[in-house]
PAPAGU-128547 format. One record per residue (C-alpha): chain; x, y, z; residue number from 0; residue in three letters. Coordinates in steps of 0.5 Angstrom, whole numbers, plus 500, padded with zeros to 3 digits. Example, Ala and Ser with C-alpha at 12.3 -4.5 7.8 and 13.67 -1.06 7.14 Angstrom:
BEGIN
+-------+-----+-----+-----+-----+------+
| kette |  xx |  yy |  zz |  nr | rest |
+-------+-----+-----+-----+-----+------+
|     A | 525 | 491 | 516 |   0 |  Ala |
|     A | 527 | 498 | 514 |   1 |  Ser |
+-------+-----+-----+-----+-----+------+
This chain:
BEGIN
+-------+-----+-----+-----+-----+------+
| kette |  xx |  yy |  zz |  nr | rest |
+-------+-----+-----+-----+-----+------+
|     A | 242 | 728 | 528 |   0 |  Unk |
|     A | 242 | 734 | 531 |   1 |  Unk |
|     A | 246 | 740 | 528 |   2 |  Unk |
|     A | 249 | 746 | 531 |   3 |  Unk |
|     A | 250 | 753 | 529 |   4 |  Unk |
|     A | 258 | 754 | 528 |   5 |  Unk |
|     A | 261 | 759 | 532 |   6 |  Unk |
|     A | 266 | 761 | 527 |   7 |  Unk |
|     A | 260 | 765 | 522 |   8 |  Unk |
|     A | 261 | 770 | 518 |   9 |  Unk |
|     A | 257 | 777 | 520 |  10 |  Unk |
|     A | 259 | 781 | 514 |  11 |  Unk |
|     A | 255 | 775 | 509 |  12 |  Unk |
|     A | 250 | 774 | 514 |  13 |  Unk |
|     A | 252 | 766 | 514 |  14 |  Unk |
|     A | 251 | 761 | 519 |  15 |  Unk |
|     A | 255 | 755 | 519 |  16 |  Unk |
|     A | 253 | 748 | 521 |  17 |  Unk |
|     A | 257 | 744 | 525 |  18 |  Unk |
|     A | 262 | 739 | 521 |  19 |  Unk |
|     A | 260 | 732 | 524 |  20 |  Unk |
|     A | 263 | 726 | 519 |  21 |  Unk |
|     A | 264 | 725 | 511 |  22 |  Unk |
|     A | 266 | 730 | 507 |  23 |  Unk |
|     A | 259 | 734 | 506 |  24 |  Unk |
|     A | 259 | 741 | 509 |  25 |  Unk |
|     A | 252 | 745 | 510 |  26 |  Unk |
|     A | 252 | 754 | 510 |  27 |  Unk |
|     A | 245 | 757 | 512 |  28 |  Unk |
|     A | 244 | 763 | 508 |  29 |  Unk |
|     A | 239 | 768 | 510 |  30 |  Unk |
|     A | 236 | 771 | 502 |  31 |  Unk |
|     A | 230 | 775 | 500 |  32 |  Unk |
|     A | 228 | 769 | 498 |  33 |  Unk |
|     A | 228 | 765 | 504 |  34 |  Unk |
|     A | 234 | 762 | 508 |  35 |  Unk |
|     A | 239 | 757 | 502 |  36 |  Unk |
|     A | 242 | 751 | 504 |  37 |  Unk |
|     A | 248 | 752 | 501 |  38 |  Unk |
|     A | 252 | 744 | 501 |  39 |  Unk |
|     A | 259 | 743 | 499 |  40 |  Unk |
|     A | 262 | 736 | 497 |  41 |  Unk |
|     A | 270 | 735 | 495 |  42 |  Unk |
|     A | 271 | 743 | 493 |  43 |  Unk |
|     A | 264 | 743 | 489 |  44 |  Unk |
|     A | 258 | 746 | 490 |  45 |  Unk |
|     A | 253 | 740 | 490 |  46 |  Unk |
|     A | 246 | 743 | 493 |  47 |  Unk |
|     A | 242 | 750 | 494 |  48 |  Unk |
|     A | 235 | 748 | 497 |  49 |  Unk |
|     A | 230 | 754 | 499 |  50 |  Unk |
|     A | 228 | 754 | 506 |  51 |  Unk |
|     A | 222 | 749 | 503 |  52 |  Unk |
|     A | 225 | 744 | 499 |  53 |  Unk |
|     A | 224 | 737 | 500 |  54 |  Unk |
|     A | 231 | 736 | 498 |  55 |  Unk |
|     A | 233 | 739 | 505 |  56 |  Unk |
|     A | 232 | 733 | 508 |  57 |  Unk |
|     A | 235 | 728 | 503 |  58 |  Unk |
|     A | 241 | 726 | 508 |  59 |  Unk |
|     A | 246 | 729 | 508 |  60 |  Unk |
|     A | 250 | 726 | 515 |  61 |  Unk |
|     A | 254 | 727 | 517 |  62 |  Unk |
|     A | 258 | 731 | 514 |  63 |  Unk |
|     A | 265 | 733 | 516 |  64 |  Unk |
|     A | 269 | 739 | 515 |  65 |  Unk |
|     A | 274 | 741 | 509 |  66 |  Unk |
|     A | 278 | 747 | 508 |  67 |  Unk |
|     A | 277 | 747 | 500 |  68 |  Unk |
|     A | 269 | 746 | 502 |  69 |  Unk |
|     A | 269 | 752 | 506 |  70 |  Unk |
|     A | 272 | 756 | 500 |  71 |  Unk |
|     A | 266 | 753 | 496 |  72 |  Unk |
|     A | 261 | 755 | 501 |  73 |  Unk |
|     A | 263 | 762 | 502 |  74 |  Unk |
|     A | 264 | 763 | 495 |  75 |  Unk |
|     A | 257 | 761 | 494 |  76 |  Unk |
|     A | 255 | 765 | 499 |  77 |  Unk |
|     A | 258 | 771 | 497 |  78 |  Unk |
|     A | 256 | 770 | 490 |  79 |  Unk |
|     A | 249 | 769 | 492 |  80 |  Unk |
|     A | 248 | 776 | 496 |  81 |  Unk |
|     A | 253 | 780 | 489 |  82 |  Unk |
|     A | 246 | 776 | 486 |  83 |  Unk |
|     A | 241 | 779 | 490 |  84 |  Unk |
|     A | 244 | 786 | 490 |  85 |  Unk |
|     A | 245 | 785 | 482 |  86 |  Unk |
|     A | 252 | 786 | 482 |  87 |  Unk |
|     A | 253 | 779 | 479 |  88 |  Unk |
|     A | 250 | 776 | 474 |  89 |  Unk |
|     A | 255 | 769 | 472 |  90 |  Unk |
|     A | 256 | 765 | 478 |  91 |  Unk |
|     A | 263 | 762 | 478 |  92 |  Unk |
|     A | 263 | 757 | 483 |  93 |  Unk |
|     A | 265 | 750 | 482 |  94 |  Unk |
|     A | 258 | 746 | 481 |  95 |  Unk |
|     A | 257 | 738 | 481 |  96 |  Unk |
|     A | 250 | 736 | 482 |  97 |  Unk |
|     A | 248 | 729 | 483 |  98 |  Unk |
|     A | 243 | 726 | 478 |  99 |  Unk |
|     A | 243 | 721 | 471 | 100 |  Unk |
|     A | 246 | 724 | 465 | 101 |  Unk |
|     A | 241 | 726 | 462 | 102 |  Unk |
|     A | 239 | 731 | 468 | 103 |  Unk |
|     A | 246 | 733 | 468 | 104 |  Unk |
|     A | 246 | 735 | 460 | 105 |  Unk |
|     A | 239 | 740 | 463 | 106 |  Unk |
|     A | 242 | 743 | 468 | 107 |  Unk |
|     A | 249 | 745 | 464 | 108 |  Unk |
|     A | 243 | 747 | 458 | 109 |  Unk |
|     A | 241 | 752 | 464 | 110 |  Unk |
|     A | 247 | 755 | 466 | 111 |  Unk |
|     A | 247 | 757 | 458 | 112 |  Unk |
|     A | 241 | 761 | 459 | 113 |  Unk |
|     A | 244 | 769 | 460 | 114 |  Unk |
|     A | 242 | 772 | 466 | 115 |  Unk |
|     A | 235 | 777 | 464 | 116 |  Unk |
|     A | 233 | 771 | 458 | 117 |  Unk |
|     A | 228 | 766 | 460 | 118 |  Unk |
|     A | 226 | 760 | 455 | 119 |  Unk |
|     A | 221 | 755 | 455 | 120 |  Unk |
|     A | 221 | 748 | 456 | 121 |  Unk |
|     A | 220 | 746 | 449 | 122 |  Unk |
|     A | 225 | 752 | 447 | 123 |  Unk |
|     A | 230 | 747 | 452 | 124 |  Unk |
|     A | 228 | 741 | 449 | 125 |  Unk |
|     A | 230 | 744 | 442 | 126 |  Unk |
|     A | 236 | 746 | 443 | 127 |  Unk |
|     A | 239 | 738 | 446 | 128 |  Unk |
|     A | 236 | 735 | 440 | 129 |  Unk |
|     A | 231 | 732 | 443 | 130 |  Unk |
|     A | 224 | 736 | 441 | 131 |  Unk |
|     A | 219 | 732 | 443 | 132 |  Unk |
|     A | 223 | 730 | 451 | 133 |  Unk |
|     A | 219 | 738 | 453 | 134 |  Unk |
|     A | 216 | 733 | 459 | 135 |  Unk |
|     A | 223 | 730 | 460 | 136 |  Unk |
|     A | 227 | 737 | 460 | 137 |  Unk |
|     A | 221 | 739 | 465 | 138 |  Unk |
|     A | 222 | 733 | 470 | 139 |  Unk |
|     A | 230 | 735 | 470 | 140 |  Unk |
|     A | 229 | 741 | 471 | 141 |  Unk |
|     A | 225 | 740 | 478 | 142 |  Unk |
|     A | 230 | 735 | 480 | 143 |  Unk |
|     A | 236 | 740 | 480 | 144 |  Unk |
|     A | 239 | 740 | 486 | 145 |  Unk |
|     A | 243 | 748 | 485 | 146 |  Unk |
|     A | 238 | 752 | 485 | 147 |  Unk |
|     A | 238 | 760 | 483 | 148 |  Unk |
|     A | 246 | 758 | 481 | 149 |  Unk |
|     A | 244 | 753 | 476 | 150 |  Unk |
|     A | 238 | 757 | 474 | 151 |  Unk |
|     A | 232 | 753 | 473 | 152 |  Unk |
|     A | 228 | 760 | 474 | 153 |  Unk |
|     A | 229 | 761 | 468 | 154 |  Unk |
|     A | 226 | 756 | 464 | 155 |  Unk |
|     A | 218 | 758 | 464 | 156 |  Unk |
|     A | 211 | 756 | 459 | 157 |  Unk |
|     A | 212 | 757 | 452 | 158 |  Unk |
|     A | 206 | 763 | 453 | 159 |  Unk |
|     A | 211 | 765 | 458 | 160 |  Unk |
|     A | 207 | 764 | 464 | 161 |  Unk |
|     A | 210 | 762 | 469 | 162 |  Unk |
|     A | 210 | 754 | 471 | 163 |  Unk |
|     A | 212 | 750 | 476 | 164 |  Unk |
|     A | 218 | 751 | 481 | 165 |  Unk |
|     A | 221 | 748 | 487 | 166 |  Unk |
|     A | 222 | 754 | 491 | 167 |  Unk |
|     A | 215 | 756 | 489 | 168 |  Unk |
|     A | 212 | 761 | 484 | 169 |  Unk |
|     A | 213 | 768 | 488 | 170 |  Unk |
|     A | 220 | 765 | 488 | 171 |  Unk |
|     A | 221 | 764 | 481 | 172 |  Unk |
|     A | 216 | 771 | 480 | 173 |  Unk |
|     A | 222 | 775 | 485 | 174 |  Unk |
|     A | 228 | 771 | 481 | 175 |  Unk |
|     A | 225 | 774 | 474 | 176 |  Unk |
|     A | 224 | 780 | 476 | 177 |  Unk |
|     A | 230 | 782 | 480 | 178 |  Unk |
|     A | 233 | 780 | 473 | 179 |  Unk |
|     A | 228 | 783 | 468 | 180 |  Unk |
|     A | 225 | 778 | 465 | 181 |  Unk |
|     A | 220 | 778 | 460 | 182 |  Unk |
|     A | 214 | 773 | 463 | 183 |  Unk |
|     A | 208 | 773 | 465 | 184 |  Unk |
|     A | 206 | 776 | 472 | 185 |  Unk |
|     A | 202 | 772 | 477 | 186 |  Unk |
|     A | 198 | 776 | 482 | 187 |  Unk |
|     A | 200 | 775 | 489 | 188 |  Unk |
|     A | 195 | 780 | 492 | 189 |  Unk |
|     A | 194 | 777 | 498 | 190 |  Unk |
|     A | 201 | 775 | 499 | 191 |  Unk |
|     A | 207 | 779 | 496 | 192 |  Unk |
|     A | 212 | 776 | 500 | 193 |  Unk |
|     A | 216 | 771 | 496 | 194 |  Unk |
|     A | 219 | 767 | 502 | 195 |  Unk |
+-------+-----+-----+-----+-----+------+
């Protein structure tokens, strides 16, 4: 399917939205510093923010279709990602409700409770749901979420702080962590600073 950029953008966010074609999803296009963020809408609920690269863009999402309560998620989302950017918010309040097993859902609200400028590493995470030995399994639920930056999943690093995996790439998750003042490890990107 072809999608078309919408007419009705919102210069003042830099958004661009596609246009509605058929169920109840909705798609926004959100230039960043870190690439552009697919931002995906579903009944009122934020249910994906991809980066520019993600495999999971091209999950299919058609056709979707336009609702009003959508439209308020998506430029909330978007609103709220660019008063992240800027660090002006550092807790986003727009409602979510990723797509994924229990078990996953159970690691992605553990990651909205790590604070803003925190990090924890895997088996940190592990330890806190009462599963200390599920390192390998927290990991896994971790590379499955399908709200980056908003359910931060940034957040979550190799217990000798380095930085490990990421979706959206290790530059990404290295400018994530810095623009909030995270402890890490600093990777050296010599050849390529951009994160995008």
């Amino acid at each position: 399917m072809v999608t078309r950029p919408h007419t009705s953008g919102d210069a003042t966010l830099g958004m661009t939205t596609l246009e509605p074609t058929g169920t109840t999803m909705n798609k926004l296009i959100l230039p960043s510093p870190v690439g552009p963020l697919t931002l995906v809408s579903d009944q009122g609920q934020l249910v994906g923010c991809y980066f520019s690269n993600s495999e999971s863009t091209s999950q299919n999402l058609d056709p979707p279709h336009y609702d009003g309560t959508s439209n308020v998620v998506l430029r909330t989302a978007a609103s709220e990602l660019e008063l992240f950017f800027a660090r002006r918010l550092q807790r986003f309040t727009v409602p979510v409700a990723p797509s994924g097993t229990e078990f996953q859902r159970t690691v992605w609200k553990a990651l909205q409770k790590i604070p803003y400028g925190k990090t924890l590493s895997y088996g940190e995470l592990a330890r806190q749901l009462g599963k200390p030995n599920a390192m390998r399994a927290v990991g896994a639920a971790n590379s499955k979420n399908p709200i980056s930056i908003i359910i931060p999943c940034h957040r979550v690093i190799g217990a000798d702080g380095s930085l490990t995996g990421f979706g959206g790439g290790l530059a990404r998750k290295q400018f994530l962590l810095g623009l909030e003042g995270s402890q890490f490890q600093q990777l050296d990107f010599r050849r390529n600073t951009n994160p995008v």
